[in-house]
C-alpha positions as CSV (number, residue, x, y, z in Angstrom):
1,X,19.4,13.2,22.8
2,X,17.5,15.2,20.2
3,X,18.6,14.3,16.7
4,X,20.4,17.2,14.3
5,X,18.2,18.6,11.7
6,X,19.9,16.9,8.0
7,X,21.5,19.5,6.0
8,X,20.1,20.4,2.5
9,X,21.9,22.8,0.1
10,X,19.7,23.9,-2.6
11,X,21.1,25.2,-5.9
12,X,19.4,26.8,-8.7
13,X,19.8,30.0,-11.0
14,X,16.1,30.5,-10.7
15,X,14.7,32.3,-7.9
16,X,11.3,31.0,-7.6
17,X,12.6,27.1,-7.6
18,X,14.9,28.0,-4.7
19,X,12.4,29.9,-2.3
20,X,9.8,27.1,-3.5
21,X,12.1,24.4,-2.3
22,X,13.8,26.3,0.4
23,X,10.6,26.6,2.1
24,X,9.0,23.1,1.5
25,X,11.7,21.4,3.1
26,X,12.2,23.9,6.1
27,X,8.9,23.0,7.1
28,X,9.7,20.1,7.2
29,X,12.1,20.5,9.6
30,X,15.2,20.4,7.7
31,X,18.0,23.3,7.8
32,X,18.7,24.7,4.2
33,X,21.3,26.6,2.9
34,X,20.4,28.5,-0.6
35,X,22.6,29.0,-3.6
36,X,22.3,30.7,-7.3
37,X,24.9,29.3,-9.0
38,X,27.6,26.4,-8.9
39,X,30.4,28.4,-8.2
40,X,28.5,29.9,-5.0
41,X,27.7,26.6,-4.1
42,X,30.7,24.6,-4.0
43,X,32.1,27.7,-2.0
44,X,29.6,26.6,0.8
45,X,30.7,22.7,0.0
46,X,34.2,23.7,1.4
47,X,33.1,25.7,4.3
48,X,30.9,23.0,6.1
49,X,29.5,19.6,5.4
50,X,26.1,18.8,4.1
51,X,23.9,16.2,4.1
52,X,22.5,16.1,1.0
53,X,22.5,18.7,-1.9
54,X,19.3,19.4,-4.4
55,X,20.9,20.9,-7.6
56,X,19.7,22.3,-11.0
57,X,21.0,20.2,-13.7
58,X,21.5,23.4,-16.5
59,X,23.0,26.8,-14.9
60,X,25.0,29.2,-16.5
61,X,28.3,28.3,-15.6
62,X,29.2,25.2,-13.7
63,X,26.1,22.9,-14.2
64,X,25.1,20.7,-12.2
65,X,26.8,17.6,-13.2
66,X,30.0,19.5,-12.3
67,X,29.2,20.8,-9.3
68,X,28.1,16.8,-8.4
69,X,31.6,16.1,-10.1
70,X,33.4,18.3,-7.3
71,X,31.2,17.5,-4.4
72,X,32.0,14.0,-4.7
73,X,35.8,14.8,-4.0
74,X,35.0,16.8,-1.2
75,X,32.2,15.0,0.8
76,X,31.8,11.4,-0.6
77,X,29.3,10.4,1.1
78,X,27.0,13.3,0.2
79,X,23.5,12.1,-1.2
80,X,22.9,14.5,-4.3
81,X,19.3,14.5,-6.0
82,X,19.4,16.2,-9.2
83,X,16.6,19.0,-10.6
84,X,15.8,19.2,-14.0
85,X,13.1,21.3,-16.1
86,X,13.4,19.7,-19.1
87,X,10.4,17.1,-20.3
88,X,13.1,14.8,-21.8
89,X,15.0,12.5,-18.7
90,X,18.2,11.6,-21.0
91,X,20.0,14.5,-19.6
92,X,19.3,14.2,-16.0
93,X,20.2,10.3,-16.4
94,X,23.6,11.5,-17.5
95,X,24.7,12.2,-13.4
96,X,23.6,8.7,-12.4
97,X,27.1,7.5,-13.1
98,X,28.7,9.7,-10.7
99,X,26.6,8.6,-8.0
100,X,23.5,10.7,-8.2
101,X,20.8,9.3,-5.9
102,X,18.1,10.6,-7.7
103,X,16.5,13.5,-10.3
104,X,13.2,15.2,-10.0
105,X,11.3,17.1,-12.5
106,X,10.7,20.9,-11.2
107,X,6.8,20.3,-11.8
108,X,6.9,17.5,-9.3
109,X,4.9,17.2,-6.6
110,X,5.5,18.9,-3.2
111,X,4.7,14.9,-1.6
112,X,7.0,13.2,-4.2
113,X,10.0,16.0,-3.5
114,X,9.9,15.1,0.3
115,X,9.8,11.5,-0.2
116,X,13.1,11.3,-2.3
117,X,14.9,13.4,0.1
118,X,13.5,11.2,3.0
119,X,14.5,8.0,1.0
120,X,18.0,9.6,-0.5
121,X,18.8,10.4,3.2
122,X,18.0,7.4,4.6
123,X,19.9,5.6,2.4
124,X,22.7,8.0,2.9
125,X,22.3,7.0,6.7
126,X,22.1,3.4,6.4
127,X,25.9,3.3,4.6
128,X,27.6,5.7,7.5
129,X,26.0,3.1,10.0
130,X,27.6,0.7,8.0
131,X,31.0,2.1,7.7
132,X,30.7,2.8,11.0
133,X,30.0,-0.9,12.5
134,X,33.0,-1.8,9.9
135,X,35.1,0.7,11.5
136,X,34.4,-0.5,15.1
137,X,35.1,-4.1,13.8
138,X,38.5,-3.0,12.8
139,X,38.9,-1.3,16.0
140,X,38.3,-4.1,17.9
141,X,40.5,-6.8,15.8
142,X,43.5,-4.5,15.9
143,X,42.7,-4.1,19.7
144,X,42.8,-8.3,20.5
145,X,45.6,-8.2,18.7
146,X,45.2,-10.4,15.3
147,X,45.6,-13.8,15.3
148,X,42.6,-16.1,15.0
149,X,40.3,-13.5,16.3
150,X,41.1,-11.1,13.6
151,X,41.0,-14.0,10.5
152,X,37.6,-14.7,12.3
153,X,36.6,-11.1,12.2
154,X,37.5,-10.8,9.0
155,X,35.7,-13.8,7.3
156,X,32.2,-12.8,9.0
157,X,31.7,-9.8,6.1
158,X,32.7,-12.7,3.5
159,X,29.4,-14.5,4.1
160,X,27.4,-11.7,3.1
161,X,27.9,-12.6,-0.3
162,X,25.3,-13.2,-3.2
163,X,26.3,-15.9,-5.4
164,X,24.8,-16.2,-9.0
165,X,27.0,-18.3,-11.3
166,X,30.8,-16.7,-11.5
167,X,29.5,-13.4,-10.1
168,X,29.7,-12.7,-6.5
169,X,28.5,-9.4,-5.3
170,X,29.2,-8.9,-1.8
171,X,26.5,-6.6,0.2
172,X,28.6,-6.0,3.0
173,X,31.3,-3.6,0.7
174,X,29.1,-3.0,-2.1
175,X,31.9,-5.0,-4.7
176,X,30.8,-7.5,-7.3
177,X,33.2,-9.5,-9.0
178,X,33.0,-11.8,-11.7
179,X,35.2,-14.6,-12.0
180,X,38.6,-12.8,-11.0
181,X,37.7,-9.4,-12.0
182,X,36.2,-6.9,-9.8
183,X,33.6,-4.5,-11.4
184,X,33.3,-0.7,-11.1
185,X,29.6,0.0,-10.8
186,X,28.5,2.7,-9.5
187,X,26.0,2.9,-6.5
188,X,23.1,3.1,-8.6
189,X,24.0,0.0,-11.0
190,X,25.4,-2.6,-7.7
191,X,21.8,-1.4,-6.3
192,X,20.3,-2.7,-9.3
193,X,22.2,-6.1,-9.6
194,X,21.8,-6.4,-6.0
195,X,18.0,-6.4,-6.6
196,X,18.1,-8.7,-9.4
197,X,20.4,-11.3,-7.8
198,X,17.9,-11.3,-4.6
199,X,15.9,-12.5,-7.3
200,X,18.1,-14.4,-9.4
201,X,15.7,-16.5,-12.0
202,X,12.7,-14.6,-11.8
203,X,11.1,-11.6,-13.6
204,X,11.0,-8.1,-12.3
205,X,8.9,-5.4,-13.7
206,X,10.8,-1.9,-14.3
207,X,8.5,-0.7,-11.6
208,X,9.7,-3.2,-9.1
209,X,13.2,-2.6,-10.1
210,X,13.1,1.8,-9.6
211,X,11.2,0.6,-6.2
212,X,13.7,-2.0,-4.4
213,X,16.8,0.0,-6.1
214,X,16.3,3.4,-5.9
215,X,13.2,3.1,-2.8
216,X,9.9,5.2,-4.7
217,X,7.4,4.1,-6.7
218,X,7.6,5.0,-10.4
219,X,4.5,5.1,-12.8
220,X,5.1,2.5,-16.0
221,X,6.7,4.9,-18.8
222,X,8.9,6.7,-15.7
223,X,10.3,3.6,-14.6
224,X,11.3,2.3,-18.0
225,X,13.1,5.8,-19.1
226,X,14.7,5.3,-15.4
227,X,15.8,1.8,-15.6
228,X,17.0,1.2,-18.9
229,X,20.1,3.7,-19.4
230,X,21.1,2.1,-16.1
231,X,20.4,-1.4,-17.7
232,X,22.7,-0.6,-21.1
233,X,25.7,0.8,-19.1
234,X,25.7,-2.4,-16.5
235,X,25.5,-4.9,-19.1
236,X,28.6,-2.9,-20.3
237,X,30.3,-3.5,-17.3
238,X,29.2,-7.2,-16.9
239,X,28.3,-8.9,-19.6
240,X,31.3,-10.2,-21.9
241,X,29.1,-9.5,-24.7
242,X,27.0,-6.8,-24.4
243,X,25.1,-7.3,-27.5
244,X,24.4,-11.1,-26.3
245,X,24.1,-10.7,-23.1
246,X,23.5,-14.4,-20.9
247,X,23.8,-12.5,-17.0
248,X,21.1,-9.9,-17.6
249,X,18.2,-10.7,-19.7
250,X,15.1,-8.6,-21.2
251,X,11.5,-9.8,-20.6
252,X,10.4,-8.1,-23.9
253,X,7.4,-5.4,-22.6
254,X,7.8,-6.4,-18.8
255,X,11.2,-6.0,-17.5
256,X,14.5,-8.1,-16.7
257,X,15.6,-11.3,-15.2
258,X,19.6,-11.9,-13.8
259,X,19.9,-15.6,-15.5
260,X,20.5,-18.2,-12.2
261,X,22.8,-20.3,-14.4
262,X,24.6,-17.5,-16.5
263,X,27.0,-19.3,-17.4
264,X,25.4,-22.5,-19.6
């Protein structure tokens, strides 16, 4: 059985950046809708499903941190890579909280633009193959019946838990929770703390963090603009003192370390 082309929706005001990405990733085989605006383009969000959706950051209008905003409502499991033309990143880092995959620079490379949307949509795949196996597990606990079965069923995802300390972060339903209290990170952060806990006690460069967390390599000043907003609004989330934080520490001029024994 021959595979569905993914479906990309790119939106931006300016003509040139749509054509210029339209076409790239046609020839690559992928089928792409077009859209000017955000309005225009969450129109098409409620006509069919897409895959993954490539959109401008500023438009006139809804920009693309509310289209993003939207999307998410409508088709959760959307991957969304956001474009930006600006030389600063602080803005494009602002849509990482709602579950952005990704942002691009418009001056990027034709290479690196095909490589995020391959690695955004394989991730994308890899949790609806997930969900999916979950799915059939439940099917087939309610079909024995319950009983021991099911309670076995049902402890087999509870070993695919990382243990560090009080915090256990659980791979198998992307949760963490410290202690008693379940955390609300989004896909981005858990990715992150998931890659430091795999590592629990040892160093990781910025670079090696972008590259298990977010799949691409990152040059030295990109990763560091990347990795540290991410950084400031996990230890938020995690740390009972952000401003002396014992989970996640800083490797002054190299990168970060999750402590093995947070709690001493």
């Amino acid at each position: 059985m021959t595979q569905e082309p993914a479906r990309v929706l790119v939106v931006d005001d300016e003509e040139p950046i749509r054509l210029t990405m339209s076409d790239l990733l046609r020839r690559r085989g992928y089928e792409v809708i077009t859209a000017e605006h955000g309005e225009a383009a969450l129109a098409l969000i409620h006509q069919r499903p897409f895959d993954l959706l490539l959109l401008d950051l500023k438009m006139p209008g809804l920009s693309g941190i509310d289209v993003a905003q939207r999307a998410r409502e409508l088709q959760p499991e959307v991957a969304i890579i956001m474009l930006t033309g600006h030389g600063s990143l602080d803005s494009a880092l602002e849509g990482m909280h709602i579950g952005v995959f990704d942002y691009m620079l418009k001056t990027v490379s034709p290479r690196d633009v095909l490589d995020r949307v391959a690695a955004a949509l394989t991730q994308q795949q890899e949790h609806r193959r997930k969900q999916q196996l979950l799915t059939m597990l439940q099917s087939v606990v309610s079909e024995l019946g319950g009983g021991q079965n099911a309670e076995q069923q049902r402890a087999e995802p509870s070993e695919r838990w990382l243990s560090v300390g009080d915090l256990q972060i659980s791979t198998w339903n992307q949760t963490v929770r410290r202690g008693d209290q379940t955390l609300n990170l989004t896909p981005t952060e858990f990715r992150i703390l998931v890659c430091l806990a795999q590592q629990a006690g040892q160093v990781m460069s910025y670079q090696q963090i972008v590259q298990c967390a977010q799949g691409y390599e990152a040059n030295a000043i990109e990763a560091v603009e990347l990795i540290k907003p991410h950084m400031y609004h996990l230890r938020q989330k995690l740390e009972p003192d952000p401003s002396n934080p014992r989970y996640i520490l800083t490797v002054r001029g190299t990168g970060y370390l999750l402590s093995a024994m947070p709690n001493e």
